[in-house]
C-alpha positions as CSV (number, residue, x, y, z in Angstrom):
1,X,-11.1,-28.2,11.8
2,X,-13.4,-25.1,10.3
3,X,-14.9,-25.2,7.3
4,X,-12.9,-22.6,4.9
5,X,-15.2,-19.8,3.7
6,X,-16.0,-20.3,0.0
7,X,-14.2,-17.3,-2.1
8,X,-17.1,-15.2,-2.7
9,X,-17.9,-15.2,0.4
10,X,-14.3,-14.0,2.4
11,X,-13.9,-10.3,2.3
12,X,-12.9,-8.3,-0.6
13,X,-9.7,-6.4,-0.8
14,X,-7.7,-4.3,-3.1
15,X,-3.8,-4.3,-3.4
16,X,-2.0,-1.0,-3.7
17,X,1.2,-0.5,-5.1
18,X,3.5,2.5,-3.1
19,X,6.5,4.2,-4.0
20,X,8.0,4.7,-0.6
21,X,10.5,8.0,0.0
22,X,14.4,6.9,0.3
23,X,14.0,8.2,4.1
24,X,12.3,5.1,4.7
25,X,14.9,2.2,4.7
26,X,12.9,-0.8,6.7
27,X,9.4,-2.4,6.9
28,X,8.8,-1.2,10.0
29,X,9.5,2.5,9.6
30,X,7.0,1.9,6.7
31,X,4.4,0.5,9.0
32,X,5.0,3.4,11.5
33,X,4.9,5.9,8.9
34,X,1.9,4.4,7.5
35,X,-0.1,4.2,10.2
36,X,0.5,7.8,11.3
37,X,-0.4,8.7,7.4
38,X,-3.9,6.4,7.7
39,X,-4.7,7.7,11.2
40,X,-6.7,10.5,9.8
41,X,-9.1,7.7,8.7
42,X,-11.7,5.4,10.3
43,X,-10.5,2.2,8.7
44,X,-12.6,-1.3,9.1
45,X,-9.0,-3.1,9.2
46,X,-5.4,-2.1,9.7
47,X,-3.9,-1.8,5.9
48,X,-1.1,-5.0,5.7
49,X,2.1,-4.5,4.1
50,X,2.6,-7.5,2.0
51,X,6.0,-6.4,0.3
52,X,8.9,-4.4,0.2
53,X,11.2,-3.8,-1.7
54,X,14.1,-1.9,-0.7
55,X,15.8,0.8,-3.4
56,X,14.2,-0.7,-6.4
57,X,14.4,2.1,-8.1
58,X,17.3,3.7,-9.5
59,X,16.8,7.3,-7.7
60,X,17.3,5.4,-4.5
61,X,12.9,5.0,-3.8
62,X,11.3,2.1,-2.5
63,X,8.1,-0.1,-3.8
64,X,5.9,-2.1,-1.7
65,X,3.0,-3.6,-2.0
66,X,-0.2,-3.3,0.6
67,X,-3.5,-4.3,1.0
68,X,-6.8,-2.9,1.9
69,X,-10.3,-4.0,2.3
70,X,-12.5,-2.9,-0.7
71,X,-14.8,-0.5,1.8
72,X,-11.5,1.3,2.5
73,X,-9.9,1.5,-0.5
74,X,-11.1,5.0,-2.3
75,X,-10.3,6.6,1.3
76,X,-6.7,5.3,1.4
77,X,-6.1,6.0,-2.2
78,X,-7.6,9.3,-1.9
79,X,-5.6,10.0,1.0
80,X,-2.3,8.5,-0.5
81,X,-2.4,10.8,-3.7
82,X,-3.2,14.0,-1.5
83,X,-0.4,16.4,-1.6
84,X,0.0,18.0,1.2
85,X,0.9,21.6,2.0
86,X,4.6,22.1,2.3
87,X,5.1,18.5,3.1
88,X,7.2,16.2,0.4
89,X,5.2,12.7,0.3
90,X,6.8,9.8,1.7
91,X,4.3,7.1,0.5
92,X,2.8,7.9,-2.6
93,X,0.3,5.5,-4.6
94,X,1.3,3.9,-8.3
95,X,-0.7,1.9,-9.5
96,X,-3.7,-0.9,-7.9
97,X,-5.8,-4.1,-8.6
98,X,-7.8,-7.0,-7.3
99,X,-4.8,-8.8,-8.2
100,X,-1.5,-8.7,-6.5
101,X,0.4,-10.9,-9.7
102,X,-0.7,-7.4,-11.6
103,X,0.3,-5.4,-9.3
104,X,3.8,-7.0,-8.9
105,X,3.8,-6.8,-12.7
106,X,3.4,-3.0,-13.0
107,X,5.7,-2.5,-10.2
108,X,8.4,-3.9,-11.7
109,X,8.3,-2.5,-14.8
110,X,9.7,0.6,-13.5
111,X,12.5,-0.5,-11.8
């Protein structure tokens, strides 16, 4: 059996907490649509969806939960909180950590 890596030295990563679009009504439309959004980018490692949580909020959106390696994560943020011309946002960034407990925190406070 390998030797697990100690903690500093596995790869850092950042958790990012999405409001997803009421279009989007299953994990794997959000990976599809999140991979087309992230294509633009020359990312080290796929982003992983870690949660979602289907109409959390009352107007019918979605939350979810993903995470990024720390070299990518000012270009996906960056790209997440972009407007874009014409286009209504379907995934939108709300709030981020180091830590997904805080993450899962601030998510559900506004539900």
């Amino acid at each position: 059996m390998a030797k697990r890596l100690s903690k500093a030295l596995r790869g850092k990563r950042r958790w990012i907490g999405i409001i997803i679009s009421k279009d989007i009504a299953s994990r794997t439309q959000l990976a599809t649509e999140l991979t087309q959004i992230l294509s633009v980018l020359d990312l080290s490692n796929k982003p992983r969806i870690m949660d979602f949580n289907l109409n959390q909020i009352s107007d019918g959106r979605s939350t979810g939960i993903i995470e990024v390696k720390l070299s990518d994560y000012g270009a996906v943020r960056d790209l997440l909180n972009t407007p874009k011309l014409g286009v209504k946002s379907v995934i939108s960034s709300y709030t981020s950590s180091g830590k997904i407990k805080l993450v899962r925190e601030r998510l559900s406070e506004i539900a």
